[in-house]
N, C-alpha and C positions, 0 to 999 in steps of 0.2 A: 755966703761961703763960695767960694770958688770951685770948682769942680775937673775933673779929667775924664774923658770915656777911655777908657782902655777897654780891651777885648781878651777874651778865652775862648780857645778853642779844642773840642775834642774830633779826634781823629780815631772814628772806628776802627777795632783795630783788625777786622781781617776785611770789609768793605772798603776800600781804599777811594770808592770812587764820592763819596757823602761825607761830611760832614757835620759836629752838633756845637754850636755855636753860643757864649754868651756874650751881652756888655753890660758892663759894669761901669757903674759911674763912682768913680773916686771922688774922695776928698784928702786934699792936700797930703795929707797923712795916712792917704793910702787905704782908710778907712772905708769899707762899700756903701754907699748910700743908697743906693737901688741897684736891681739884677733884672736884668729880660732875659728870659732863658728859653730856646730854641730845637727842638730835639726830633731826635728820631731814634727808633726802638733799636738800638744795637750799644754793645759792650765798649766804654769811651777811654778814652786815655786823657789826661789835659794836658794844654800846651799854652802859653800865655803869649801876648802879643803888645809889644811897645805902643805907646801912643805915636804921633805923627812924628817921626826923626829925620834929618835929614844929614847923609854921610855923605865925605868924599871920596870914601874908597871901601873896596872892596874887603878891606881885613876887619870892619867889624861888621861884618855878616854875616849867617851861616851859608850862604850859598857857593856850591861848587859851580865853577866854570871851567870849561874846554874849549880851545882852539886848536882847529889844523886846518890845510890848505889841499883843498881836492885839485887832481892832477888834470882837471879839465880846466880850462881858462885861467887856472892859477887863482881858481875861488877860495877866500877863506869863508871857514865858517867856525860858527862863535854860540856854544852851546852852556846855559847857566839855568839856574832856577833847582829843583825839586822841591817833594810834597814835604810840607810843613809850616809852621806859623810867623819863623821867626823873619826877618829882613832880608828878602832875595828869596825867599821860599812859597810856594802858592799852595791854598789849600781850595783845589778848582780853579782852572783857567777859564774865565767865559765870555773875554773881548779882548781887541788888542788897536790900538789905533797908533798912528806914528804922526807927528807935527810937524811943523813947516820947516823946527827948529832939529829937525833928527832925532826925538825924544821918544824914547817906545813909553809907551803909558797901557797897563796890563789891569782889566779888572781881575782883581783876587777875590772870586766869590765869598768862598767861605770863611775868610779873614776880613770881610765888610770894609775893603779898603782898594783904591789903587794904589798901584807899585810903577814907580817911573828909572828908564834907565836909558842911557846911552847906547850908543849904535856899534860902542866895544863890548856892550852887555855890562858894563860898570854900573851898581846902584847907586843912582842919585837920592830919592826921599821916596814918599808914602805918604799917603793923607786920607782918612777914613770916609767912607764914604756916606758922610751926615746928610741929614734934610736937614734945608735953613727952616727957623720958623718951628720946629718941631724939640724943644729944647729934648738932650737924650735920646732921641729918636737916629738909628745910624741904617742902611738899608744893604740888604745884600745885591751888588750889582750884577746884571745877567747879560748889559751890551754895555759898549762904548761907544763914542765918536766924537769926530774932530766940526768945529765950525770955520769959516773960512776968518774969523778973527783968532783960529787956533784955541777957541776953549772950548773947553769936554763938555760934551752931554752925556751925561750914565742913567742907564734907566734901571730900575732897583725896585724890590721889594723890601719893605719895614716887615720886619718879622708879627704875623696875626694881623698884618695892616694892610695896609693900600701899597698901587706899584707910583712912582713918581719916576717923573723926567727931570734932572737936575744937573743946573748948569754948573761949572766950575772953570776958575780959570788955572794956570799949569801949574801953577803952584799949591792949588788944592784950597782954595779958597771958595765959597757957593753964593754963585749971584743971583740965582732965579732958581724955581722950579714951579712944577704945576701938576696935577694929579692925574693918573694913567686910569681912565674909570675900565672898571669892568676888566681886568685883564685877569685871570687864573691861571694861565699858561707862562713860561718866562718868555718876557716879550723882548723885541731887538729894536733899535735906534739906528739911524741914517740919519746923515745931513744932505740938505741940497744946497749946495753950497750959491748959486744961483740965488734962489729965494730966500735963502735962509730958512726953509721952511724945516722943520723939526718931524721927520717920519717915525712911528711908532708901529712894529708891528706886532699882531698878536695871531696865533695860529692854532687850527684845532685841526680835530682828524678829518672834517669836510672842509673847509672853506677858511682863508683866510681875511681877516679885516688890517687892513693899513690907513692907521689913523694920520691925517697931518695938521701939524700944529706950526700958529704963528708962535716964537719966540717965550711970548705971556703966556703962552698957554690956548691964547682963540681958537677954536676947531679952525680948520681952513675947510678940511672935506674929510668923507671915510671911504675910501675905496672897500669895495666886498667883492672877494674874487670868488667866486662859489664854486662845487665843484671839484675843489682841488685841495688836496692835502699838503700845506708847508713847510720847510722846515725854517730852521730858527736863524734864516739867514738874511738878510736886506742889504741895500746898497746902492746907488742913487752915484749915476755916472754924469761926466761932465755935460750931456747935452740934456740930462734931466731928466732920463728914462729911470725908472725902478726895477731892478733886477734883484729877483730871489730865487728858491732853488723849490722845486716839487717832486718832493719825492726822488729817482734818478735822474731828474731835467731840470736846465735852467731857463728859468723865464725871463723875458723883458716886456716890459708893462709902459707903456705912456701915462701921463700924470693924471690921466684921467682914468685908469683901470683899463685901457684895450690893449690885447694884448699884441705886442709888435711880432717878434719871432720865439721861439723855445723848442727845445726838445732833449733828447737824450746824449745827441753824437753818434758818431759811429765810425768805425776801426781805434786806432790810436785816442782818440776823440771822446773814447764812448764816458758816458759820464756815471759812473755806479753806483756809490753812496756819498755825495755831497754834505762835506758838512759847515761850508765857508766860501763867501765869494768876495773879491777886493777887485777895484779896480786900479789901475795905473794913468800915468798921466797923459800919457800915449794911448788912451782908449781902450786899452787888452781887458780882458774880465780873467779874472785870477780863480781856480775854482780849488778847493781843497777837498780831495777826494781820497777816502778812507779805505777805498776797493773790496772788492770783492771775499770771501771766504778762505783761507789759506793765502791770498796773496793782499803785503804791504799796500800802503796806501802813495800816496803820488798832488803832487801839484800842477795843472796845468794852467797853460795859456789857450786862448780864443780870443780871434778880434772882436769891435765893438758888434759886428754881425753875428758872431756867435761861430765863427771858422774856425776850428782846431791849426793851432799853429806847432806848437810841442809840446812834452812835459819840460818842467823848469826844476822839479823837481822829484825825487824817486826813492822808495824804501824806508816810506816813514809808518809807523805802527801805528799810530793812534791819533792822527792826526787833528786839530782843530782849528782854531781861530788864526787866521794869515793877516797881515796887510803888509804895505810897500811903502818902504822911504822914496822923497823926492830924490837921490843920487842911487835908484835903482837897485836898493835894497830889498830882503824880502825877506821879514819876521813869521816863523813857523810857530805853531805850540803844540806841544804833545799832551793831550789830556790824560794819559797813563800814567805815565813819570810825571806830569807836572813841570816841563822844563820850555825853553824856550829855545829856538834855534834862529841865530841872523846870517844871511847868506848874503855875501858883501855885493854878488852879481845873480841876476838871471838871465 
């Protein structure tokens, strides 16, 4: 008998920021033939979620979009997404990677899927985010990233299960994966596009461990950065340094765990609550910074030294997960609203 997983989702209804998740494996006739069911103690509403679709436009979606053009450089910018299950809608934003081809590719946590769109914020398709090998098995993803042949690695937790690393290519098809031992915390993904080697990392309140993995899965090494409390950020610049964020400060790490330079900033520079770091091709480190108490959050630039050059961007609320197109793009997310902002310049 042939089978479909489609998915359900509830959305608590005054916790906006969690979601209770099920999949459901159909048959043909729409019939459930098993349920994994996901939960957390709050009052659910359900919402349902198509299987893998792929649209050319934007009228069968529920997603709003907005565009206008800020009076500085004659920037547009191109705002779409909000919370929800259906196509164009995210329920948790928790990665964002952009391809060689322009293609933003967005994990949708709590919809067990990626969502891919063009760089006018048009939705292109979706593809759930299964483990091969694991028949019914779909995983919630917590990072993304791109490899230098352009296909994704999402790293993911199977609900009561293991976390996996899992390859796919843009079309949402899974060529590989291999299993994330030991991880409790939601872990992040980096490529180094050099090696190809596959960085996993996992973070606790003292020390961080950044696992790196050949392709197959081979340990390569485990870097143990002790000491220091992480957040949930990686990313693996063009000369092969590993830069994450600790706490108010950004680090940069050799491949061997020493550490190069880091620290906080200071004036314009200063770095307050980091919740994202991307780099550009041009060497900059991208820090997405949520700021302080009473005031919005902000995007900056610093070269590959770590020298505050400027903010790039300002006034964002709830800031998240960033990265950069190669024609000098720069994809924002708002984890509040759930939406996604592309700024055509920085």
């Amino acid at each position: 008998m042939k089978t479909t997983v489609a998915h359900t989702v509830q959305t608590p209804t005054y916790d906006t920021s969690t979601t209770t998740a099920y999949t459901d494996v159909l048959s043909p006739t729409s019939n459930v033939v098993s349920t994994a069911t996901f939960s957390y103690p709050w009052p659910t509403e359900t919402r349902f979620v198509k299987p893998t679709t792929t649209l050319n436009t934007d009228v069968h979606t529920s997603m709003h979009k907005e565009e206008t053009t800020e009076d500085v450089g004659n920037r547009r910018v191109i705002t779409f997404g909000g919370r929800g299950s259906q196509l164009g809608q995210f329920a948790h934003l928790n990665g964002v990677a952009v391809s060689s081809g322009n293609e933003i590719f967005i994990a949708d946590h709590g919809n067990c899927r990626v969502q891919v769109f063009n760089m006018k914020g048009v939705y292109v398709h979706n593809f759930l985010t299964t483990v091969p090998g694991k028949a019914g098995s779909t995983m919630f993803p917590y990072d993304i990233s791109i490899d230098g042949n352009d296909n994704l690695w999402v790293v993911g937790k199977v609900p009561f299960g293991s976390s996996y690393a899992v390859q796919y290519n843009r079309d949402g098809r899974a060529f590989a994966k291999f299993r994330v031992q030991g991880s409790t915390t939601s872990p992040t993904i980096a490529i180094d596009v050099q090696s190809n080697h596959i960085l996993v990392g996992k973070y606790g309140w003292t020390s961080c461990k950044i696992n790196i993995f050949h392709p197959n899965g081979l340990l390569v090494r485990t870097l143990n950065i002790p000491d220091i409390s992480c957040e949930e950020s990686l990313v693996v610049n063009r000369e092969g340094n590993i830069i994450t964020t600790k706490d108010s400060m950004v680090q940069v790490y050799s491949q061997t765990g020493h550490l190069l330079f880091g620290g906080h900033g200071n004036g314009n520079g200063r770095v307050t609550y980091p919740q994202d770091i991307c780099t550009d091709i041009s060497g900059h480190i991208l820090v997405a910074d949520r700021g302080s108490w009473g005031v919005k959050g902000w995007v900056s630039m610093f070269t590959s030294r770590g020298n505050f050059v400027r903010h790039v961007v300002t006034g964002l609320r709830m800031v998240g997960p960033i990265a950069v197109g190669l024609e000098g793009q720069l994809v924002v997310t708002d984890e509040r609203d759930n939406t996604v902002t592309i700024y055509t310049t920085y």
